[in-house]
DOLUMKE-878391 format. One record per residue (C-alpha): residue number from 0; x, y, z; residue in three letters. Coordinates in steps of 0.001 Angstrom, whole numbers, plus 500000, padded with zeros to 6 digits. Layout:
<kolpas>
<kolpa pos="NUM" px="X" py="Y" pz="Z" code="ALA"/>
...
</kolpas>
This chain:
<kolpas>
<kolpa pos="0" px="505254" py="480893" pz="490389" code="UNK"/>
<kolpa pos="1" px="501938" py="479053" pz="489126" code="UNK"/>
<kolpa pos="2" px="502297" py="479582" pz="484961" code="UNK"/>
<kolpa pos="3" px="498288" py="479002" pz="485485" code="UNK"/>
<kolpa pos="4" px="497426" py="482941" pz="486282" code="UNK"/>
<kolpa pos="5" px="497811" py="483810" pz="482809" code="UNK"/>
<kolpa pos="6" px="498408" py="487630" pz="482830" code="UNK"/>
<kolpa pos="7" px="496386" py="488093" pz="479285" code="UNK"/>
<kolpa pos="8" px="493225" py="487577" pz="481955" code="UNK"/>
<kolpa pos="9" px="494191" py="490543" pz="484302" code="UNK"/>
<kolpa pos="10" px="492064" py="493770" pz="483679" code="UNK"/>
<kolpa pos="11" px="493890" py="495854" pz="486889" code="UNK"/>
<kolpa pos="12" px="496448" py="496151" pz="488831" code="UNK"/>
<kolpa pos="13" px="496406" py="497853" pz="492262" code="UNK"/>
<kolpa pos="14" px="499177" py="499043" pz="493918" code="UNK"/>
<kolpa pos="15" px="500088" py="500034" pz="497315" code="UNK"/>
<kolpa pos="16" px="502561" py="503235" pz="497970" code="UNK"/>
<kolpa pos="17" px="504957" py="503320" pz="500644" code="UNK"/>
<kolpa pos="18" px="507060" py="500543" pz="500311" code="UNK"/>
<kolpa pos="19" px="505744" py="498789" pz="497624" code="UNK"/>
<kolpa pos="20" px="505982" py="502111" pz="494681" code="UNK"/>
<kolpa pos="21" px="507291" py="504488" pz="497143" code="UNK"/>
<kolpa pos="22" px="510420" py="503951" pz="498793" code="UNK"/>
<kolpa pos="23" px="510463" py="503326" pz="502396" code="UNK"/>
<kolpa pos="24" px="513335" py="505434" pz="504062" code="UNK"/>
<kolpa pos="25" px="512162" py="505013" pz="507358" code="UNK"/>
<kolpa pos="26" px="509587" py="508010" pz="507382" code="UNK"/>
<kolpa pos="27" px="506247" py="506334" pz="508289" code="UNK"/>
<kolpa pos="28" px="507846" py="504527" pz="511821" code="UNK"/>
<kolpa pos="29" px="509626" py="507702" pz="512187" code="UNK"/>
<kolpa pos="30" px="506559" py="509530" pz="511749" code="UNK"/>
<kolpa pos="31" px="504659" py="507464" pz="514096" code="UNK"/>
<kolpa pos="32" px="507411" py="507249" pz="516751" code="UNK"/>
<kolpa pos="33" px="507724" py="510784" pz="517607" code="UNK"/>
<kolpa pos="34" px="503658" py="511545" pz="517081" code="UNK"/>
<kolpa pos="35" px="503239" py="508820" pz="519780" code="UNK"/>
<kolpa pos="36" px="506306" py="510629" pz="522053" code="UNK"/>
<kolpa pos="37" px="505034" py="514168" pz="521751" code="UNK"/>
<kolpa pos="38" px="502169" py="512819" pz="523133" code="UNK"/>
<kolpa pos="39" px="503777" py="510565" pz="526058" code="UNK"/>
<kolpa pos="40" px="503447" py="506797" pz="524454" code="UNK"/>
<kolpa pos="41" px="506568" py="504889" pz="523593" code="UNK"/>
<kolpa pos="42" px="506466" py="502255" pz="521444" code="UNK"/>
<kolpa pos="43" px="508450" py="499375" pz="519802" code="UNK"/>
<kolpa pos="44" px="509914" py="499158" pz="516768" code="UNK"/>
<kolpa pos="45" px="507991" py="495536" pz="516740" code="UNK"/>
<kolpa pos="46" px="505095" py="497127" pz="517742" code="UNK"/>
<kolpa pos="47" px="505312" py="499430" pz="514650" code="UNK"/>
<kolpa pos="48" px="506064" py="496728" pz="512074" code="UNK"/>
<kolpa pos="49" px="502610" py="494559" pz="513278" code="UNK"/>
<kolpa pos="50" px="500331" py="497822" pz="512254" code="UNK"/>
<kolpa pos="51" px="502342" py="498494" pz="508853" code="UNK"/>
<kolpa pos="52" px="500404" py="498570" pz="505847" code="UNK"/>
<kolpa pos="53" px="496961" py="499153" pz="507791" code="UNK"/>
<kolpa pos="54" px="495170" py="502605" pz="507742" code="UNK"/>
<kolpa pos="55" px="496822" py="505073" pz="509503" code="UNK"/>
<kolpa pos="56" px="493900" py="506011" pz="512078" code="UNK"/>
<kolpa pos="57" px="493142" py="502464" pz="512486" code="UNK"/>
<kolpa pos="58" px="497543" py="502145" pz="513557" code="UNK"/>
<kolpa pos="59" px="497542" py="504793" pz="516003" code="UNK"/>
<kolpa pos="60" px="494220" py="503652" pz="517401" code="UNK"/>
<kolpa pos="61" px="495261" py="500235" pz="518144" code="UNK"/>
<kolpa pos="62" px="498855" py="501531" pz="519264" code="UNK"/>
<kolpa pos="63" px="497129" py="503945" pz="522332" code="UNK"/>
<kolpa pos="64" px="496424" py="502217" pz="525354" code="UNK"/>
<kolpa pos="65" px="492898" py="502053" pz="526037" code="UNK"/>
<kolpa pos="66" px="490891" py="505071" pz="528687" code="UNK"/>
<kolpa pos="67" px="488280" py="507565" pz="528629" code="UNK"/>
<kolpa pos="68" px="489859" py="509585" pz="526585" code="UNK"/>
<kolpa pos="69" px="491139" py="507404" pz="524025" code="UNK"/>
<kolpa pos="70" px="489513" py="508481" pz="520728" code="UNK"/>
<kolpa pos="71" px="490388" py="512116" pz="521409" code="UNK"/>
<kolpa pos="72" px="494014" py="510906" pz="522368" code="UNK"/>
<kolpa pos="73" px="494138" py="509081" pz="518977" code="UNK"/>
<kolpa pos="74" px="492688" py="512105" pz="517198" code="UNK"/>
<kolpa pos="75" px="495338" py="514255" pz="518575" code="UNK"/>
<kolpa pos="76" px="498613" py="511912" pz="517655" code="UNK"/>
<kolpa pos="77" px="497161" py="511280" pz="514633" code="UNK"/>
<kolpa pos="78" px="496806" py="515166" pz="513394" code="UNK"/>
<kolpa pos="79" px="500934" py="514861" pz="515123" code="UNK"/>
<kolpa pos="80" px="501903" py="511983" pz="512889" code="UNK"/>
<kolpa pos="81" px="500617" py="514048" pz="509736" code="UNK"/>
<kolpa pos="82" px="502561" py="517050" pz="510334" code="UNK"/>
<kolpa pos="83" px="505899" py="514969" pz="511268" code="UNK"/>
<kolpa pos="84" px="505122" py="512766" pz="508020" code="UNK"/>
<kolpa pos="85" px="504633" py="515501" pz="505673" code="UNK"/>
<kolpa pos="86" px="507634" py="517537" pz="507314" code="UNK"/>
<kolpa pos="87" px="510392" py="514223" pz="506788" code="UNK"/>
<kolpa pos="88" px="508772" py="513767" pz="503147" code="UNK"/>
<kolpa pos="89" px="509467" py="517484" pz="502610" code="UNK"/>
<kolpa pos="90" px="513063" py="517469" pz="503985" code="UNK"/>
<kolpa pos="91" px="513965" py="513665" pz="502816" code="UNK"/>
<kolpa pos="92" px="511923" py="513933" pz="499042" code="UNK"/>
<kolpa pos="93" px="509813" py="511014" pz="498209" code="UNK"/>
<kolpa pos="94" px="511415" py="508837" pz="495686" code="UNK"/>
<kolpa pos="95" px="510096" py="505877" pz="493426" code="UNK"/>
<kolpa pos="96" px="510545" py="502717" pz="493872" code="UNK"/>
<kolpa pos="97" px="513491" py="501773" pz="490983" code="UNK"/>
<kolpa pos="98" px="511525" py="500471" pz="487782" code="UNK"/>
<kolpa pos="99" px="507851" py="501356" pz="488902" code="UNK"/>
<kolpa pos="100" px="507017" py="503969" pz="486827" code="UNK"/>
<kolpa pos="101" px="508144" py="501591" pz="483763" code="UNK"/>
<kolpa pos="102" px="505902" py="498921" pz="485649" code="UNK"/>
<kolpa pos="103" px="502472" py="501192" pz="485337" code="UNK"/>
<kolpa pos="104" px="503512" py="502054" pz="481683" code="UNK"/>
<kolpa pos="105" px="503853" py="498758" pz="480703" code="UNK"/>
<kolpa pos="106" px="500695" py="497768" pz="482359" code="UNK"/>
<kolpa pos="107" px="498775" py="500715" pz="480720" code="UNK"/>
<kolpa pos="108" px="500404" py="500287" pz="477359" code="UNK"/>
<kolpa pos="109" px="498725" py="496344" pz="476971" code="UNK"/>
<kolpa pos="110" px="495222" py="498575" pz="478168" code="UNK"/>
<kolpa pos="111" px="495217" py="496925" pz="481808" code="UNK"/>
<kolpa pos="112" px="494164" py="499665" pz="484243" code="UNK"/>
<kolpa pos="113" px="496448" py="500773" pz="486896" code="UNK"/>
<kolpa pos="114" px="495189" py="501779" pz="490958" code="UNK"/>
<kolpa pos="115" px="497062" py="502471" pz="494121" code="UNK"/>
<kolpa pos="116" px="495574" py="502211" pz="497514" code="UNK"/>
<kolpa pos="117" px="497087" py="503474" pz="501065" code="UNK"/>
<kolpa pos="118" px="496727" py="503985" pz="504609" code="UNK"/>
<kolpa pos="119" px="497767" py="507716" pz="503879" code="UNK"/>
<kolpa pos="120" px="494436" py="510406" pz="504198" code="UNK"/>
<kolpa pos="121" px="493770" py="512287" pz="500949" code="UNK"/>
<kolpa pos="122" px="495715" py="515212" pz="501814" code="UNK"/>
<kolpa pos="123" px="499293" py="512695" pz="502375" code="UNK"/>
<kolpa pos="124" px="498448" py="510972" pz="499432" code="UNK"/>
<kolpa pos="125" px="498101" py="514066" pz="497283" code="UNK"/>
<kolpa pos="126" px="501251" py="515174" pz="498669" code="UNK"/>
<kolpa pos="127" px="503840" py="511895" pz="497594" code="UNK"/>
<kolpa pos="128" px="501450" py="512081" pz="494040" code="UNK"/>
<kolpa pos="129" px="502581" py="515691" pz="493419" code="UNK"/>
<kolpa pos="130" px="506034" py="515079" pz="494145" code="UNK"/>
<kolpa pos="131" px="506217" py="512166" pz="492026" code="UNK"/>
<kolpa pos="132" px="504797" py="513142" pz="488980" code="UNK"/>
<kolpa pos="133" px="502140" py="511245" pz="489438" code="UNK"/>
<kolpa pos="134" px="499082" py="513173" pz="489671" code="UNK"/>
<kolpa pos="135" px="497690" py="512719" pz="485866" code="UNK"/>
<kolpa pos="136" px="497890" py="510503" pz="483415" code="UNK"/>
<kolpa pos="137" px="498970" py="507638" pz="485730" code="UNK"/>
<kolpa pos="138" px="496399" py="505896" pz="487567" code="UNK"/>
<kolpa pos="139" px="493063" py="504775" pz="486949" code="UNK"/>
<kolpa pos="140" px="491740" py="504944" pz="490702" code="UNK"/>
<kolpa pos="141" px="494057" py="506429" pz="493656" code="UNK"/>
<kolpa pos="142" px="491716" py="505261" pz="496889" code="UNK"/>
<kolpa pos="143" px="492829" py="506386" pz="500570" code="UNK"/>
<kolpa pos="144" px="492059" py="505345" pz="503924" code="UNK"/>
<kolpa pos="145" px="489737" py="508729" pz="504982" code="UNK"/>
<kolpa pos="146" px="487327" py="506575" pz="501363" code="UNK"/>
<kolpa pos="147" px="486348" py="503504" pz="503453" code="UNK"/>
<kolpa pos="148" px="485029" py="502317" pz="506595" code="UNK"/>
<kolpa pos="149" px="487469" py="499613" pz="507442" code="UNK"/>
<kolpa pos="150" px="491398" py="499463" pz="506341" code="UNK"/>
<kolpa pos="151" px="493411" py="496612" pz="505586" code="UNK"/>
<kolpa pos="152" px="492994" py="493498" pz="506002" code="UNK"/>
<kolpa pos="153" px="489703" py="494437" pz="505016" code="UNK"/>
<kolpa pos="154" px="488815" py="494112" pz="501140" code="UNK"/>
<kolpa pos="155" px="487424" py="497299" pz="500764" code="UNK"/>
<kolpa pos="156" px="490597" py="499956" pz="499420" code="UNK"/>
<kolpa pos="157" px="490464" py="496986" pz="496415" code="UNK"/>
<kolpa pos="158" px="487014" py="496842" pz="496197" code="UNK"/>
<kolpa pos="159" px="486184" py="501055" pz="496147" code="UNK"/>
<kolpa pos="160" px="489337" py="500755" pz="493411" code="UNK"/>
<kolpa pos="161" px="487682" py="498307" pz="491149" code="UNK"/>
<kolpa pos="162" px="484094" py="500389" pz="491259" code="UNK"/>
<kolpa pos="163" px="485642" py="503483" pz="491031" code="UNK"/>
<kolpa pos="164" px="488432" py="502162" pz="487899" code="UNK"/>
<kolpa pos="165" px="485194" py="500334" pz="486632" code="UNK"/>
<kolpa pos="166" px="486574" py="496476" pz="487131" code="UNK"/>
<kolpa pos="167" px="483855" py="494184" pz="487656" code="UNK"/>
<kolpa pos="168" px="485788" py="490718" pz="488210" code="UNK"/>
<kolpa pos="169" px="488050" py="490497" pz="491241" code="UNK"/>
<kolpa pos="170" px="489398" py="487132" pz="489714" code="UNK"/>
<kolpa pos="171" px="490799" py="489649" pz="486972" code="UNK"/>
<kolpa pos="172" px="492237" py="492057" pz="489363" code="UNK"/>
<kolpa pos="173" px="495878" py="491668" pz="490555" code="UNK"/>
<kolpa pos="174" px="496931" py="493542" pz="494071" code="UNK"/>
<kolpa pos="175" px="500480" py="494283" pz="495176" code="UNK"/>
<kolpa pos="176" px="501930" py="495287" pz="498614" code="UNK"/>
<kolpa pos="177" px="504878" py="495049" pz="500804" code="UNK"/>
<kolpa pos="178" px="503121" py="494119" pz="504119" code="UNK"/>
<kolpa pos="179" px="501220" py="491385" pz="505773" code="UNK"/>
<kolpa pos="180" px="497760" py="493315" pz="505763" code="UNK"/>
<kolpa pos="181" px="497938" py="493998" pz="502355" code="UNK"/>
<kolpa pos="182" px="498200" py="490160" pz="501402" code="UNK"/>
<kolpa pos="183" px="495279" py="489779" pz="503678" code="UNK"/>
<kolpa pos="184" px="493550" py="492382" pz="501720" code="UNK"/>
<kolpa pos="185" px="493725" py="490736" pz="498941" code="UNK"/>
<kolpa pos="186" px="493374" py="487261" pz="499951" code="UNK"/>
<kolpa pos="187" px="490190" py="488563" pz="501579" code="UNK"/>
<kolpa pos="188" px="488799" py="490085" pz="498179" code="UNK"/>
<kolpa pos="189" px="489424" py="487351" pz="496608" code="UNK"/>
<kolpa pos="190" px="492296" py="488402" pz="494086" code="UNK"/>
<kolpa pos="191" px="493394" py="486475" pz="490996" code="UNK"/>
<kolpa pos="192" px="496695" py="487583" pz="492060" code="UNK"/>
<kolpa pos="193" px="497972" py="488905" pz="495132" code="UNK"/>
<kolpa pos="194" px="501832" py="489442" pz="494959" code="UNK"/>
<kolpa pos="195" px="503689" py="490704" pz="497923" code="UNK"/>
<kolpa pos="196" px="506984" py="493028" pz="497230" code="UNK"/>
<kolpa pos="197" px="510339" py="492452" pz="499214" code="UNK"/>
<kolpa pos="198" px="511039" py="496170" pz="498614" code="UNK"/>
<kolpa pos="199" px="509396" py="497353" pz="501741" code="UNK"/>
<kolpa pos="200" px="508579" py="497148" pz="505532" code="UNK"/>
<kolpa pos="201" px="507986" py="493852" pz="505952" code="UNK"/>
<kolpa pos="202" px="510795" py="490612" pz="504913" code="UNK"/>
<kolpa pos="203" px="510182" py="487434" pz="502740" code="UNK"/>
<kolpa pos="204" px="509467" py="484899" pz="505624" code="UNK"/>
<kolpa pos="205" px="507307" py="486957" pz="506989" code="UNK"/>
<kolpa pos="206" px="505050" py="487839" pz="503717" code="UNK"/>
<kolpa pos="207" px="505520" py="484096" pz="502998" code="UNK"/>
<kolpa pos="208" px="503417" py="483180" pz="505828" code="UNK"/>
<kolpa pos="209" px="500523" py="484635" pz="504614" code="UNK"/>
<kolpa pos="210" px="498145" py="483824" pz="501319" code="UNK"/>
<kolpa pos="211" px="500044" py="485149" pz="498253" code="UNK"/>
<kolpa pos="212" px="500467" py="484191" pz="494706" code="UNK"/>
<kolpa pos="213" px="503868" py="485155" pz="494354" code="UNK"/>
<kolpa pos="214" px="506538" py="487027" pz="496013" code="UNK"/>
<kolpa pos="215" px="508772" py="489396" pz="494204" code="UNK"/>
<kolpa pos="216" px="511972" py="491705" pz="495177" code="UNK"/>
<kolpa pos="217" px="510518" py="494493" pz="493793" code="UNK"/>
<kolpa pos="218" px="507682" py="495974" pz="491200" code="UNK"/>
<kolpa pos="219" px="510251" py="496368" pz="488469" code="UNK"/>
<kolpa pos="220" px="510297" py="492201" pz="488006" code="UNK"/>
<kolpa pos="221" px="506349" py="492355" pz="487049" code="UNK"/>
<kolpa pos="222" px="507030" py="493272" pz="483427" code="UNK"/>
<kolpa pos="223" px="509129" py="490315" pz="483077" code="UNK"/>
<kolpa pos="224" px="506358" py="488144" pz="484984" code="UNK"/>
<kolpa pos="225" px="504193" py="489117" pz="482442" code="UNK"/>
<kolpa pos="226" px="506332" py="488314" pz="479398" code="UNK"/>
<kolpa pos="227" px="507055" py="485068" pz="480644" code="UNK"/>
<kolpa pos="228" px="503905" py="483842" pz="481352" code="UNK"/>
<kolpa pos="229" px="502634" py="484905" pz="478010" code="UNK"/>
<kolpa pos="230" px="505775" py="482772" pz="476304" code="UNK"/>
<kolpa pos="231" px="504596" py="479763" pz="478504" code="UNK"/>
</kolpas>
């Protein structure tokens, strides 16, 4: 850890859900698995784990061989994948990631504003949010894949979280994620920090391979980051 990103200089933090505040029980791969078999396209569990963390449209998209008839193939097992999704999160519950609630009071509580960002539409997003608790009162910005162009590793979930929180300095803005793309994302936007998560879909040697500023087992350890770097 580099004692020189001094968390007194952070104005946000954004977040990303499943995996990093969510916990990941398997349902997204699931999800995508049997939207891609209903619909006669196998795929590998390796396969899966490269398109993790990148919009959802953008994953099925890139997982669909290409044809004629591609983008209305993709259209199709994507409307599939959010009807299995939403069914396992029904059956399964969505649960928080241990400690991250305490994480975004914490964060709130020294006035730093608090965002998540996902691959998840609107409607998927609204869904886990509801469940959780976490409708009001807990972020300042909740930005979805259906509110940009381009996903992750494109900058632009952080940046439509910043303008729509009201940041104005991505050196002040912190991002956190569990995969690959989202490091990218933020190394892209040009983070002050971007901290990858091991609580999620993808494993320490592989987020350590990518820009970062620090790697943590989960979002519960970033109150303690923050209390020691202000005692250093």
């Amino acid at each position: 850890m580099n004692s020189a990103y001094n968390l007194n200089k952070l104005d946000m933090v954004i977040f990303d859900l499943a995996g990093t505040t969510v916990e990941d029980r398997g349902e997204v791969p699931a999800a995508f698995s049997s939207a891609l078999a209903a619909h006669g396209l196998g795929v590998s569990a390796e396969q899966l784990k490269t398109v993790r963390g990148s919009s959802k449209r953008d994953a099925i998209l890139h997982l669909i061989p290409p044809g004629p008839e591609r983008l209305s193939r993709a259209a199709s097992v994507y409307a599939s994948f959010r009807e299995q999704l939403t069914r396992r999160y029904r059956s399964t519950g969505v649960h928080p990631v241990a400690g991250a609630a305490a994480t975004f009071r914490s964060l709130r509580e020294r006035g730093v504003r608090v965002a998540v960002n996902t691959g998840f539409d609107r409607e998927t997003t609204a869904l886990l949010l509801d469940v959780l608790g976490w409708s009001a009162g807990i972020f300042d910005a909740v930005v979805c894949g259906d509110d940009v162009t381009q996903g992750r590793p494109a900058p632009y979930l952080i940046f439509h979280a910043m303008e729509a929180a009201g940041a104005t300095s991505v050196e002040r803005v912190a991002n956190v994620g569990d995969t690959v793309l989202d490091l990218h994302a933020g190394n892209n936007a040009g983070v002050g920090w971007n901290v990858g998560v091991l609580s999620g879909a993808h494993n320490r040697s592989m987020l350590q391979s990518v820009p970062h500023t620090h790697l943590l087992n989960s979002v519960a350890e970033l109150p303690d980051l923050w209390e020691n770097q202000i005692m250093s």
